[in-house]
C-alpha positions in Angstrom: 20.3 10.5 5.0 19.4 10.4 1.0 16.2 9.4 0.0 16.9 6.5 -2.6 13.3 6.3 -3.6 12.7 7.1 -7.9 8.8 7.4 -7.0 6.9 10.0 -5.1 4.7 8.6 -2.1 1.9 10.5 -1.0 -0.1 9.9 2.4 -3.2 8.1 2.9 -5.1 6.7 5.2 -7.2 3.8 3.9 -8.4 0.6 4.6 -6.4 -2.6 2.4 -6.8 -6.2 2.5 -3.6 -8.3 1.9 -3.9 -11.8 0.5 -0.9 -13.7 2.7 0.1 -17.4 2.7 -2.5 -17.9 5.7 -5.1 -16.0 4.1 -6.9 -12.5 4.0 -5.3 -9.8 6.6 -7.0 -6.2 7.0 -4.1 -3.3 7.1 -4.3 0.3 7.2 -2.4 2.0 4.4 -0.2 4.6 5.1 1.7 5.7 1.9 1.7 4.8 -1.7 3.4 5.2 -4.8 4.2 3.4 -8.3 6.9 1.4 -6.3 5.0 -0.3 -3.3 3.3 0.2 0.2 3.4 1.4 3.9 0.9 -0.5 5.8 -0.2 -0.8 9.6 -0.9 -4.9 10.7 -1.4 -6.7 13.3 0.4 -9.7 12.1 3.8 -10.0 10.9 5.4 -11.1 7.5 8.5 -12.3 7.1 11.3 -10.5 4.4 10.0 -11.3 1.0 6.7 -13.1 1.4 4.6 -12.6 -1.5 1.5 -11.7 -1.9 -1.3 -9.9 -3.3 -2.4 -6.4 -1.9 -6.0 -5.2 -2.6 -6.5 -1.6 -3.1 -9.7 0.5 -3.2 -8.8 3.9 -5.1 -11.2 6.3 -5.3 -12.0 8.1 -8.7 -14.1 11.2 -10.1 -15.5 10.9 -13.5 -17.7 13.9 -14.4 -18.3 14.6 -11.3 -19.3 11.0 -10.0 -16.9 9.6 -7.4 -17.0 5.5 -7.7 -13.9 3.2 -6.1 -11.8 1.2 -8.4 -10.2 -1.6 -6.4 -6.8 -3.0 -8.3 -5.4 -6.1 -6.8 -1.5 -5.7 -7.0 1.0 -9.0 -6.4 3.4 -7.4 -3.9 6.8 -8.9 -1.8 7.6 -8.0 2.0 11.0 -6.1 1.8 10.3 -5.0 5.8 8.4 -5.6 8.5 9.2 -4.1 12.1 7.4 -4.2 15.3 5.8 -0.5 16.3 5.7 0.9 19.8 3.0 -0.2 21.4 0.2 1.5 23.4 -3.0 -0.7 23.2 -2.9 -4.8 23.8 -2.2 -5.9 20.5 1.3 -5.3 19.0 1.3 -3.7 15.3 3.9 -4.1 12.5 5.2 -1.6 10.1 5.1 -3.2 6.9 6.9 -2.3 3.4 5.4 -4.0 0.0 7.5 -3.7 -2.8 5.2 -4.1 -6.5 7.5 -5.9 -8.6 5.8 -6.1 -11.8 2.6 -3.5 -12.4 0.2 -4.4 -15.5 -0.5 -1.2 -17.6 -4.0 -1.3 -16.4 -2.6 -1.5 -12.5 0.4 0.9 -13.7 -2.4 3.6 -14.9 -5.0 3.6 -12.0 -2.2 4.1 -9.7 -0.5 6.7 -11.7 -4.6 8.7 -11.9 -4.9 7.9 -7.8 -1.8 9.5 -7.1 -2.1 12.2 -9.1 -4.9 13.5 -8.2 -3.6 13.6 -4.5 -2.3 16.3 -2.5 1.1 17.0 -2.5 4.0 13.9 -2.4 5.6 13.6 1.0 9.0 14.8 1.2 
């Protein structure tokens, strides 16, 4: 199966916040790249709900690490139930960033960057 994606995602583990219709919802960020997200939740989003995703990315400047959190408007493009082991059901979700401000554009482009190598 091709991969149709234009822009490299590398892995990460992190803590996000998404700002839904009903409110604030923690996630658990999986992958990342110019073009959207890969989130963990425990609540579920239908196709195309938009909404804003909060990011904490972590930066060195001359040796100084400090957290830059960009707040990115997003759209649902999929959301699917994961297996289940524990009692609360999880959902796979997919963010798609429609329209990235040159400021957003920029700290994204330094974050990933200065990751480890883009998954394959």
């Amino acid at each position: 199966m091709d991969d149709r994606r234009r822009n490299p995602r590398v892995t990460v583990w992190s803590p996000l916040t998404l700002q839904g219709p009903e409110g604030s919802v923690p996630a658990t960020l999986r992958n990342l790249s110019l073009a959207g997200v890969s989130c963990i939740t425990e609540q579920p989003f239908e196709e195309m709900t938009k909404m804003q995703v909060d990011l904490e990315l972590p930066s060195v400047v001359d040796g100084k690490t400090s957290r830059n959190t960009v707040s990115i408007e997003a759209a649902v493009v999929r959301c699917e139930a994961t297996p289940t082991s524990g009692p609360r059901r999880k959902y796979d979700v997919a963010l798609f960033f429609p329209d990235l401000s040159d400021a957003n554009r920029e700290a994204l482009e330094n974050f990933l960057e200065s990751r480890a190598v883009p998954m394959s």
